[in-house]
N, CA and C atoms as an extended XYZ file, in Angstrom:
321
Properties=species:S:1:pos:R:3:atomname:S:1:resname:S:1:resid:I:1 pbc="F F F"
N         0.846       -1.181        0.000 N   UNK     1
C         0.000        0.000        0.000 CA  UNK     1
C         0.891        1.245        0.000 C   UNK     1
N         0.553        2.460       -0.783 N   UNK     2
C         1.152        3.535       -0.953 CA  UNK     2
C         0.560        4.301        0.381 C   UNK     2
N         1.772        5.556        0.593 N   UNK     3
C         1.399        6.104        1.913 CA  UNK     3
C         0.226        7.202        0.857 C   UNK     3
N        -0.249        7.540       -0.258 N   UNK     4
C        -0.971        8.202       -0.820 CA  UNK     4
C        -2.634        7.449       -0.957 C   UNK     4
N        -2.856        6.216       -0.890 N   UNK     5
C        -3.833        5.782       -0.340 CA  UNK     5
C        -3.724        5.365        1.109 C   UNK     5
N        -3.088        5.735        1.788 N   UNK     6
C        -3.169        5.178        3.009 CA  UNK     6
C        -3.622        7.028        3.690 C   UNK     6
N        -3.098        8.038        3.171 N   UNK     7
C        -3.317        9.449        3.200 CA  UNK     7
C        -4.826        9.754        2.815 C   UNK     7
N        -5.038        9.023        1.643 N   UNK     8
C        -6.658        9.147        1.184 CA  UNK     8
C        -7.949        8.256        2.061 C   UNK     8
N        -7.704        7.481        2.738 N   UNK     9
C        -8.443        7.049        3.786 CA  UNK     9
C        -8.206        7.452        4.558 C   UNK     9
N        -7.673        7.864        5.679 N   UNK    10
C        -7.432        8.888        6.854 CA  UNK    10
C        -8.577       10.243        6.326 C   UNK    10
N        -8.604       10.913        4.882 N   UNK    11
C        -9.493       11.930        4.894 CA  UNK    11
C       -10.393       11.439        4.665 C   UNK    11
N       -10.987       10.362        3.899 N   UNK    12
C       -12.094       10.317        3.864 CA  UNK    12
C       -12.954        9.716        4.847 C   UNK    12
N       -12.234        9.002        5.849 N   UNK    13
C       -12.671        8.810        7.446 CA  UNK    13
C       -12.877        9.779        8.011 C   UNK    13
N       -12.280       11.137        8.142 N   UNK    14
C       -12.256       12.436        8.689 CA  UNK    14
C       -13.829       12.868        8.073 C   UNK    14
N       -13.214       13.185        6.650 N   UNK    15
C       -14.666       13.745        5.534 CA  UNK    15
C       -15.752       13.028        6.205 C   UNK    15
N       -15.977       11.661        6.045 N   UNK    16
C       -17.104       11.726        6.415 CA  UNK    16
C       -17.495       11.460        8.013 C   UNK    16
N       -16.871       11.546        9.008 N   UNK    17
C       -17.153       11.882       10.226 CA  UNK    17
C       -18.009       13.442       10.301 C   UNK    17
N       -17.194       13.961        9.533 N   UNK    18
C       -17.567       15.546        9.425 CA  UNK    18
C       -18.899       15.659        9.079 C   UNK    18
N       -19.290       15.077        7.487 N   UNK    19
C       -20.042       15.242        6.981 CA  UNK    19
C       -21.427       14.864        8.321 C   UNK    19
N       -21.550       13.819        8.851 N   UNK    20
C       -22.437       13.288        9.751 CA  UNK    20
C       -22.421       14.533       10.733 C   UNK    20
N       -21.276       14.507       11.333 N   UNK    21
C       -21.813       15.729       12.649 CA  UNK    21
C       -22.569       16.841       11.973 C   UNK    21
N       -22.227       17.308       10.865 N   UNK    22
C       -22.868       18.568       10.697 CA  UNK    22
C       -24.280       17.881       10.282 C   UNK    22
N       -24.607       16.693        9.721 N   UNK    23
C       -25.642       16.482        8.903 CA  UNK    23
C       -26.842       16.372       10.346 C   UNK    23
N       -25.991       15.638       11.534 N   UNK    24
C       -27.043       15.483       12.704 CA  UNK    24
C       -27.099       16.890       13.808 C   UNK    24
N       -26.421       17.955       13.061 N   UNK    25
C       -26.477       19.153       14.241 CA  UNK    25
C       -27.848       20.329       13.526 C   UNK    25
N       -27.939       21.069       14.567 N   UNK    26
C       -29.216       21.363       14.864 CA  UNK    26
C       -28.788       22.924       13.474 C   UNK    26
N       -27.637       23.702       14.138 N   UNK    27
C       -27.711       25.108       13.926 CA  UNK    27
C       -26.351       24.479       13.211 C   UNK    27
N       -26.090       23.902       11.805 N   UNK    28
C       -25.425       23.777       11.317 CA  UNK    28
C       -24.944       25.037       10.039 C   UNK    28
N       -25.916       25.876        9.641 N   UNK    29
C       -25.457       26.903        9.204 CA  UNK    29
C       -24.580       28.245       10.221 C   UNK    29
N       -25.201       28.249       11.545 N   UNK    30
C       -24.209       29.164       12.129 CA  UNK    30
C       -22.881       28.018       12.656 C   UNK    30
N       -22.661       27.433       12.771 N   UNK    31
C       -21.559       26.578       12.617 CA  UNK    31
C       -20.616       26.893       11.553 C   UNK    31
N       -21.191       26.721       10.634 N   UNK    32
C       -20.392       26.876        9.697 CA  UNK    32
C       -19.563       28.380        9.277 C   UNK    32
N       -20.628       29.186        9.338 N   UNK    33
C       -20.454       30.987        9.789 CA  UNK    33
C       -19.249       31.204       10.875 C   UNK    33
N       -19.400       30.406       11.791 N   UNK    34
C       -18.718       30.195       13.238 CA  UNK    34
C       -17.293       29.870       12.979 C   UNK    34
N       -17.265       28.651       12.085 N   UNK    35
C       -15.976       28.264       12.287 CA  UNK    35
C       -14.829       27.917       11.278 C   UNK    35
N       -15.735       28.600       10.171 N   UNK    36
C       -14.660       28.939        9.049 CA  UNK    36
C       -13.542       29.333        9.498 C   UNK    36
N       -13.118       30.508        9.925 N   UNK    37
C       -12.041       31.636       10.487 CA  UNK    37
C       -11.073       30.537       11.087 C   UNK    37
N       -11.389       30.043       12.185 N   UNK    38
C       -10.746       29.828       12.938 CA  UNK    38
C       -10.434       28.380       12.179 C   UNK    38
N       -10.907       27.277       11.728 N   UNK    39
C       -10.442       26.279       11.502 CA  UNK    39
C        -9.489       26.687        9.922 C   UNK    39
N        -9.558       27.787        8.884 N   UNK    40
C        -8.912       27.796        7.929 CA  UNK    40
C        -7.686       28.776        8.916 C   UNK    40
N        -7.397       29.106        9.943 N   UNK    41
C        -6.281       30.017       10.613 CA  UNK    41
C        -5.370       28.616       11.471 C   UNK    41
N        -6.227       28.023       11.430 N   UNK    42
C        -5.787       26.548       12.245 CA  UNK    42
C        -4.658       25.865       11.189 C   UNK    42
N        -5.468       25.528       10.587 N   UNK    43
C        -5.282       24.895        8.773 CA  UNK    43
C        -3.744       25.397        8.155 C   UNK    43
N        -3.963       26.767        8.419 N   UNK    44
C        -2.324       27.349        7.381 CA  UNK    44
C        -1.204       27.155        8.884 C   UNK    44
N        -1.660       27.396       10.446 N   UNK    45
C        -0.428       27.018       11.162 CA  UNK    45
C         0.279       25.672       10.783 C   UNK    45
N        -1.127       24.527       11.127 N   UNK    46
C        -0.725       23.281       11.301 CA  UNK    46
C        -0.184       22.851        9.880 C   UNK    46
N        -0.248       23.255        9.015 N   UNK    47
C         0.122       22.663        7.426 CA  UNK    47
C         1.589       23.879        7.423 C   UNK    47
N         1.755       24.805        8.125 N   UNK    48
C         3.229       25.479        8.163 CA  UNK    48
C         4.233       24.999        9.179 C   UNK    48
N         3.437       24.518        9.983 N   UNK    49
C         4.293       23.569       10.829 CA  UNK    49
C         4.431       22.465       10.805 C   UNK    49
N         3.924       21.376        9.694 N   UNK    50
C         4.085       20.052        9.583 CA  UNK    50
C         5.149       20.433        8.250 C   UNK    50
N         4.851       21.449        7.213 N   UNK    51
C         6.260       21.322        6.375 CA  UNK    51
C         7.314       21.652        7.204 C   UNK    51
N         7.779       22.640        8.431 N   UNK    52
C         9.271       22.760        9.050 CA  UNK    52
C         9.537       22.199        9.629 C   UNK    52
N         8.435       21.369       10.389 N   UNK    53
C         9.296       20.500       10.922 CA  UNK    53
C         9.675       19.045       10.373 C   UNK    53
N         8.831       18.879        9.627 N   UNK    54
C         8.849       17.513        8.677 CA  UNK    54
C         9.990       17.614        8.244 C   UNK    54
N        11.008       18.287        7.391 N   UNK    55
C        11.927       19.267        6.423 CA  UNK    55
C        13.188       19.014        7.643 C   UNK    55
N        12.700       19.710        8.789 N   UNK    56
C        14.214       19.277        9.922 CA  UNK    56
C        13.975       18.045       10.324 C   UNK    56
N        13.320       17.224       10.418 N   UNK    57
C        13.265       15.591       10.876 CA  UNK    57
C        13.735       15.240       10.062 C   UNK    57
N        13.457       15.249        8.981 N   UNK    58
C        13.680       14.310        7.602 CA  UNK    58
C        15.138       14.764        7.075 C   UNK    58
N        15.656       15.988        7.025 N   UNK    59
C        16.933       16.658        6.920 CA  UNK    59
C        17.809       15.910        8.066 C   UNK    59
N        17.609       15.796        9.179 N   UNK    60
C        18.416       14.996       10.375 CA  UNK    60
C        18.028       13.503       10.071 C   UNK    60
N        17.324       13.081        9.405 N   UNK    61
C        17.763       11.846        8.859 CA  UNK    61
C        16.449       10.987        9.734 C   UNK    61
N        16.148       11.666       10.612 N   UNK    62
C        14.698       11.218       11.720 CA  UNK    62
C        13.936        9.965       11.161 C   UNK    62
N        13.891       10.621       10.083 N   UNK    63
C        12.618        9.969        8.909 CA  UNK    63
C        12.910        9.433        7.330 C   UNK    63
N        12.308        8.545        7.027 N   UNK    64
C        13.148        8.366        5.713 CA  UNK    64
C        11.872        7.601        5.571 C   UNK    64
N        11.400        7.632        3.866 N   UNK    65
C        10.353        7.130        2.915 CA  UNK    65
C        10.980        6.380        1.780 C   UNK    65
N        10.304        5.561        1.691 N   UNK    66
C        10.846        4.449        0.390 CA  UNK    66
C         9.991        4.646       -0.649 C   UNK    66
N        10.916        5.593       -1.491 N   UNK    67
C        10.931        6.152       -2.818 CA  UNK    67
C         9.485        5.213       -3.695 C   UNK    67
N         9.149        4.157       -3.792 N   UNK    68
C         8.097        3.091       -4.475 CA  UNK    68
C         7.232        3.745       -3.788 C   UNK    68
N         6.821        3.975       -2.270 N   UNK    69
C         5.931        4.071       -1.337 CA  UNK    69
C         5.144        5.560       -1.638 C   UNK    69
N         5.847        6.370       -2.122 N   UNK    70
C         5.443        7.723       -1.693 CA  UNK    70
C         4.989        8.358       -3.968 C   UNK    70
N         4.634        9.239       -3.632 N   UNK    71
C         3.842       10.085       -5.021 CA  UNK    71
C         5.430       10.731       -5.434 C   UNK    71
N         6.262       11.016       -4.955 N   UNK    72
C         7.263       11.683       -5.595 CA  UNK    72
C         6.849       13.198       -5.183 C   UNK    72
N         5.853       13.579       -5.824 N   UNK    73
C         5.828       14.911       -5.432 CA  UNK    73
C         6.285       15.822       -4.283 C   UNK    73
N         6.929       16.554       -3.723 N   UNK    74
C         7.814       16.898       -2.580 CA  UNK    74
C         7.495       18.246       -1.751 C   UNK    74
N         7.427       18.488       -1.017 N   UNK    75
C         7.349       20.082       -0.719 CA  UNK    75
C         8.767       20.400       -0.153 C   UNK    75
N         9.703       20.961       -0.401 N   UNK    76
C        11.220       21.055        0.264 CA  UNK    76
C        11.795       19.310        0.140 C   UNK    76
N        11.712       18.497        1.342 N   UNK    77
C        12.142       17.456        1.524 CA  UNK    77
C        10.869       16.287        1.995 C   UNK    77
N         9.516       17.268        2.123 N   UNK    78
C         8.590       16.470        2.613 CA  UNK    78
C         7.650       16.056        1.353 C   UNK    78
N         6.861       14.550        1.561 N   UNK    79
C         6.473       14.149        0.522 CA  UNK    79
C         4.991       14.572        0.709 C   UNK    79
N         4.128       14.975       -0.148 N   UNK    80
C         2.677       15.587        0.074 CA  UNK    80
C         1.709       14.973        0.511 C   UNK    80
N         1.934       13.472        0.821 N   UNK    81
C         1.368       12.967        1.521 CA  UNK    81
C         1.474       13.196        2.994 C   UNK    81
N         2.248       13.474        3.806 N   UNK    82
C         2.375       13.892        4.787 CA  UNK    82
C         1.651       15.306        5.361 C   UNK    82
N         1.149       15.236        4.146 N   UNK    83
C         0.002       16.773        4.905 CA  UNK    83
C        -1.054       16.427        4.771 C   UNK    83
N        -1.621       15.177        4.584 N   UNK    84
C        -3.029       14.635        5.139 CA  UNK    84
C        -2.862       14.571        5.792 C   UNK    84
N        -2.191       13.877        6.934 N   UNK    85
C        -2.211       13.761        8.566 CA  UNK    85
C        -3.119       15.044        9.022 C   UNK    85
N        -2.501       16.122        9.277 N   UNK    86
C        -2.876       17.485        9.979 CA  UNK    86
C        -4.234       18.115        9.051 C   UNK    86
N        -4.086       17.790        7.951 N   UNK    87
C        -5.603       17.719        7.457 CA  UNK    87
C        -7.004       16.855        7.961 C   UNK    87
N        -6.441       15.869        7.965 N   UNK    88
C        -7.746       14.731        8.572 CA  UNK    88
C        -7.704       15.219        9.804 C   UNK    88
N        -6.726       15.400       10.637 N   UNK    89
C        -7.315       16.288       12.092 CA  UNK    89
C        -8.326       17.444       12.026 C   UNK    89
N        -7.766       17.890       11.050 N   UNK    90
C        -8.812       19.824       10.974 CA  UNK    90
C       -10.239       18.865       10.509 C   UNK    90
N       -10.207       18.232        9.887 N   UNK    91
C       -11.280       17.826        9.490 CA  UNK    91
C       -12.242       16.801       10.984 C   UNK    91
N       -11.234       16.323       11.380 N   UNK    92
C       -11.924       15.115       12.661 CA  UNK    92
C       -12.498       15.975       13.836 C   UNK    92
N       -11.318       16.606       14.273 N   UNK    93
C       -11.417       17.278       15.721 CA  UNK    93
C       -12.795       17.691       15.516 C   UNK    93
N       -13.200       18.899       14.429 N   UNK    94
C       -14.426       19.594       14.816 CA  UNK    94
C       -15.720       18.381       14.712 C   UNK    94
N       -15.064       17.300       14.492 N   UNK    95
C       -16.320       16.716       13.715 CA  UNK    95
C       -16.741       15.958       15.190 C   UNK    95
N       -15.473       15.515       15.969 N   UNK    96
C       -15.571       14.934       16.928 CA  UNK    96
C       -16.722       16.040       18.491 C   UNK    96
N       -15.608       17.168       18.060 N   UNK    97
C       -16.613       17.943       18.771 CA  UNK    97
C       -17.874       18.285       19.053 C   UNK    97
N       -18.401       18.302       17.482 N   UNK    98
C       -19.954       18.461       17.325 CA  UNK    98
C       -20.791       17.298       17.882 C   UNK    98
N       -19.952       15.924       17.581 N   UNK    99
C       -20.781       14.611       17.419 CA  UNK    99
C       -20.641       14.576       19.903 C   UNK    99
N       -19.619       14.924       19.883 N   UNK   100
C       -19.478       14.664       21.794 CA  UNK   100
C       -20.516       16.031       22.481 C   UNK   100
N       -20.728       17.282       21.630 N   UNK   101
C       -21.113       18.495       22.073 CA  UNK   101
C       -22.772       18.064       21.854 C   UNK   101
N       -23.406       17.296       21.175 N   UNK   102
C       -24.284       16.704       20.711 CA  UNK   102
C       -24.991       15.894       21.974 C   UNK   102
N       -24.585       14.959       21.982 N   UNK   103
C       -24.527       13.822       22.545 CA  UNK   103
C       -24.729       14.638       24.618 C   UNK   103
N       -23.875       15.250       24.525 N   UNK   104
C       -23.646       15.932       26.286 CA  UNK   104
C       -25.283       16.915       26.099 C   UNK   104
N       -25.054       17.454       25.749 N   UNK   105
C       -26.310       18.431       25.228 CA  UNK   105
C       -28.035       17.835       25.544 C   UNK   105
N       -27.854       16.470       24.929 N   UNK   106
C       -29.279       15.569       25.414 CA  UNK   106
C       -30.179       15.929       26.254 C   UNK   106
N       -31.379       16.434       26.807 N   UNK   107
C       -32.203       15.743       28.081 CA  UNK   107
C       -31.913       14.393       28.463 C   UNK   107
């Protein structure tokens, strides 16, 4: 298995976690109003900090990918698969939130 389908299931586990919380929440349009900002301000840290530090791990030798395994495509020294990780989070966390904020919320 390539780490580029192994990257594409991680989001689409995320995706559709997401998709459900919002599909079972009540005030899903102010949600969305709500948390654009902050999850696309989230989004450019965590994707600026998974290329520098990925780049010094992988530069110190930390980390190493087998060339068959990976898309080739690169950002500096990091392979672009490695920025699904911190993607499927932006995508999970809120999803997790809604689905636990849900759930507590009950009568």
């Amino acid at each position: 298995m390539t780490y580029l389908l192994l990257s594409l299931a991680f989001i689409a586990v995320a995706a559709v976690a997401l998709g459900i919380a919002l599909a079972v929440s009540r005030d899903r349009k102010e949600l969305l109003r709500r948390w654009t900002l902050p999850v696309a301000i989230a989004a450019v840290v965590v994707l600026a900090l998974t290329a520098i530090f990925d780049n010094l791990m992988i530069g110190a030798g930390l980390m190493t990918y087998s060339t068959d395994r990976i898309s080739g495509a690169r950002l500096g020294l990091v392979p672009l698969e490695d920025f699904s990780y911190p993607l499927a989070a932006l995508l999970l966390l809120p999803a997790v939130w809604l689905l636990l904020r849900r759930r507590r919320t009950r009568p």
